[in-house]
N, C-alpha and C positions, 0 to 999 in steps of 0.2 A: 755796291760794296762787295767785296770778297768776304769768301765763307771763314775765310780766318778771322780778318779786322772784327766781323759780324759776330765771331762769336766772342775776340774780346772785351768790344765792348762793355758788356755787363759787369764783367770785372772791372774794369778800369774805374766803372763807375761807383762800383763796391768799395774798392778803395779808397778813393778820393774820399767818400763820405767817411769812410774809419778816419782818415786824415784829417779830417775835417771834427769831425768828434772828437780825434785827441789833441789836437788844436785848441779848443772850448774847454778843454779842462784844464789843460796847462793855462791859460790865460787867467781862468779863474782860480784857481792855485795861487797864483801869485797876485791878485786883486782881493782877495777875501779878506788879509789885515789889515787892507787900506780903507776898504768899504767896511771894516766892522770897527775902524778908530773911528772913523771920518763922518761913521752913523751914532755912534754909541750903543752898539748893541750886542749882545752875547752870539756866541756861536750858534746858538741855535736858531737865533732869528736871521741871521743871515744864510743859514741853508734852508 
């Protein structure tokens, strides 16, 4: 590996997991009124 590639990795990999994190929240955003009709359950039980 070059000293370049070598040192971006880590970032790269930094990244991807934010992306990955903001990923899982968007998703769940838009899942939580379906899983809280679909459960019967108040807001609070479903966070």
């Amino acid at each position: 590996m070059t000293g370049r590639l070598r040192r971006s990795v880590p970032h790269l990999v930094s990244v991807a997991g934010a992306v990955i994190v903001a990923l899982d929240g968007a998703v769940l955003l838009v899942a939580q009124p379906s899983l809280q009709r679909s459960l019967d359950a108040s807001p609070a039980q479903i966070q």
